[in-house]
N, C-alpha and C positions, 0 to 999 in steps of 0.2 A: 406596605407589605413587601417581601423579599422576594424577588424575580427567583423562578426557577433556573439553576443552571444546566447547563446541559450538556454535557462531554460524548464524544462522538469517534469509537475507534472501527478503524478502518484494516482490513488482512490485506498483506499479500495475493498474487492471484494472475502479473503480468498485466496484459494487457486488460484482461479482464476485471482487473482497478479501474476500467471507465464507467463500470458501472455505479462504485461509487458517486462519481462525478455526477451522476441522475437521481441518484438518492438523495443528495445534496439540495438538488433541485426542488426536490417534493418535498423534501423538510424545508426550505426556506418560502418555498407555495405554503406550505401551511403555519408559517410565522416561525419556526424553529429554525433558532438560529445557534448552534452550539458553539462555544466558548473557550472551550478546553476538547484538545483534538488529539489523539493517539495510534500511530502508525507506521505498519511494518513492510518493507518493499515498497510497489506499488503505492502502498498505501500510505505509506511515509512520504510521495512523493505527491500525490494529490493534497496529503493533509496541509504539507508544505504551502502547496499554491492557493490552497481555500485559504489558508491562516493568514497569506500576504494579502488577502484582499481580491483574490483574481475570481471573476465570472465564473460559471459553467460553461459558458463558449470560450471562452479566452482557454479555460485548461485543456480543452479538448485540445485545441488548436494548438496548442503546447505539445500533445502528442502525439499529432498526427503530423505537425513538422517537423519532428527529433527523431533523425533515421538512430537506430538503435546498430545497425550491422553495417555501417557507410565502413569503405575499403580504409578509410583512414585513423577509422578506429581498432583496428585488428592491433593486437601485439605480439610480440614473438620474444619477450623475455619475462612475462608475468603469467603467471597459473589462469589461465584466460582466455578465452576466444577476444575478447573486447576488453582492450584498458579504459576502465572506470575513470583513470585521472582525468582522459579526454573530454569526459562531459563537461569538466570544471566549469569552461569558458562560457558553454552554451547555458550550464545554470546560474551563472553570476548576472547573465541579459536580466535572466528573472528573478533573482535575490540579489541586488545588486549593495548590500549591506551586508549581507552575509553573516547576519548573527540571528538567533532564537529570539535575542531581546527586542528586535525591531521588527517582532509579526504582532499583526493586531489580536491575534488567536493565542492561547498558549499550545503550546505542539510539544509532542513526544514522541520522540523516536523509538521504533526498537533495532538494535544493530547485534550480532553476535562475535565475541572474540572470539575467532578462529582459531588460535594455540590455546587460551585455557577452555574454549567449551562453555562459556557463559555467554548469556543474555546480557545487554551494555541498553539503559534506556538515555537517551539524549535529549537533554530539555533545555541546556545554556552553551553561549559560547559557540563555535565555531558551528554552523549550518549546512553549507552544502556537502561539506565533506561525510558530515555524520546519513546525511539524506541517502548520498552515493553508496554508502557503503550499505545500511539497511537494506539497496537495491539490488546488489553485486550477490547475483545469479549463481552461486558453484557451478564453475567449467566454464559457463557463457561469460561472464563480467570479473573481471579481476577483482580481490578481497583490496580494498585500501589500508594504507598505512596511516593511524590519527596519536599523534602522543605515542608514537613508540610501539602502539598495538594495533595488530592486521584484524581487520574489521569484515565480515563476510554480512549474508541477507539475513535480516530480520527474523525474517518465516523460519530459521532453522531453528532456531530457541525460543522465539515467542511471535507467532503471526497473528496474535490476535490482544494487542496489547492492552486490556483493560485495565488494568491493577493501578496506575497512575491516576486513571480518571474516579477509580472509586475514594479517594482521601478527597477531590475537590468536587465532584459534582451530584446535584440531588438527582438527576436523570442520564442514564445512559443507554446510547444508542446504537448497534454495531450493526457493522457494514459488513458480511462475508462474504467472499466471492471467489475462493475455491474449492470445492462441492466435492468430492470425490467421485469420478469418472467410474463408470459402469463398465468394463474393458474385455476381453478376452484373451485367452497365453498370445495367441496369435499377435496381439498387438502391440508387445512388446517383445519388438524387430530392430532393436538399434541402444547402441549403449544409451544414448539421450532418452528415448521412452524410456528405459528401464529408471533412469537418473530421474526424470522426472516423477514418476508414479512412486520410485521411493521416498522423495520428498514431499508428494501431493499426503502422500498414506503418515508420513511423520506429522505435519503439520496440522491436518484434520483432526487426528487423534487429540493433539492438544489443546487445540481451541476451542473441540467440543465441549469442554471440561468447565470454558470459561461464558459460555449462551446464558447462562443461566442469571448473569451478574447482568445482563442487560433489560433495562425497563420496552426496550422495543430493540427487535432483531429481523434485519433484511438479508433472505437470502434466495438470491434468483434462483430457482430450481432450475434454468436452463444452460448456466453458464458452463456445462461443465461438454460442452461441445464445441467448447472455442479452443485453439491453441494459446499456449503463453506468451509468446512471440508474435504471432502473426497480427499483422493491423490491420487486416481486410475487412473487418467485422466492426470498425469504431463505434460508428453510429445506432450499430444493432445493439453492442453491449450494452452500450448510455440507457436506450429508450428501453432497452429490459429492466437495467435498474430503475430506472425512473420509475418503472412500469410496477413494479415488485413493490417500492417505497409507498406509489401513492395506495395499490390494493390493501397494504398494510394500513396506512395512514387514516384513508377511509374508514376501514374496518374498525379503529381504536374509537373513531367520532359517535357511530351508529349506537 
């Protein structure tokens, strides 16, 4: 008899992609182990580390030691708070082959061309670069250059990349984990919130569109009180999702 497949896409979301990392958890507690992975930002970056084979502790610990805003990452000739190139190095430690073809997972990136406006999904060939740019934050993280074309985040054209995984898999599984913020005018005090909440209010719209295509869908109801950037909250995120994953999980069994 033919094993279930199981494809497993992952949003955007900042930091709050650790939540994934618990979801992970409680799917592989319950013998699910997906096969084909699909992910945008954040979640391109988690999918990445599950698909080479890395733990739940090992990824955490992957982003709780990678300062995101270290002085030597700043740049002052690229559209950017942070040059994206910078990370290269620190991600070659952990993809030290540096292609698509050498993850035990199949993985899908989503990445956005920034001059034509289109969505770019990444499945072969060159790896960290497609990962870094899926992550590269408008304002915060410079857009990369890959083949001639500047590469911005994921989330802007597709944060919730399903569409890959429906041609290969009998089950699929998503992971959300940017909620839209309950907010006030008051709280948008600064060009960042406002940047932000414009992009939380695009992205939501779109993925909502796509819940529908999954045979089971995780979404913390809490996570939308964490900042994007801040790591202060690692461990809370994790065990929210985790937390999310197994009530779902449970609940499928009963």
């Amino acid at each position: 008899m033919k094993s279930t497949t199981y494809g497993l896409v992952l949003s955007g979301g900042g930091v709050r992609g650790m939540a994934h990392i618990g979801a992970i958890k409680a799917l592989e507690e319950n013998g699910i182990h997906p096969t084909h992975i699909a992910g945008a930002s954040a979640g391109a970056i988690v999918g990445a580390l599950y698909a080479s084979g890395y733990s739940c502790d090992e990824m955490l610990a992957f982003f709780k030691n990678t300062s995101l805003f270290s002085i030597n990452n700043y740049t002052y000739q690229k559209p950017g708070l942070i040059d994206t190139d910078k990370f290269y190095n620190i991600f070659l430690k952990q993809f030290p082959e540096d292609r698509f073809e050498s993850l035990g997972k199949k993985l899908f990136v989503s990445a956005t061309d920034i001059v034509a406006g289109k969505n770019k999904i990444f499945d072969k060939g060159p790896l960290i670069h497609a990962v870094l740019a899926s992550a590269a934050f408008p304002v915060v993280l410079s857009p990369l250059m890959i083949d001639g074309t500047l590469y911005a985040d994921g989330g802007i054209t597709n944060n919730f990349p399903v569409e890959p995984l429906q041609i290969h898999c009998d089950q699929i599984i998503g992971s959300y984990v940017s909620p839209l913020k309950k907010i006030k005018p008051t709280d948008l005090n600064s060009s960042m919130s406002v940047l932000d909440r414009a992009f939380s209010i695009g992205m939501v719209s779109m993925s909502v569109q796509k819940f529908q295509f999954c045979d089971l869908l995780f979404i913390p109801p809490t996570l939308n009180k964490f900042a994007t950037f801040s790591k202060m909250h690692i461990d809370e995120i994790y065990q929210i999702g985790y937390s999310e994953a197994r009530k779902k999980l449970d609940g499928r069994e009963k």
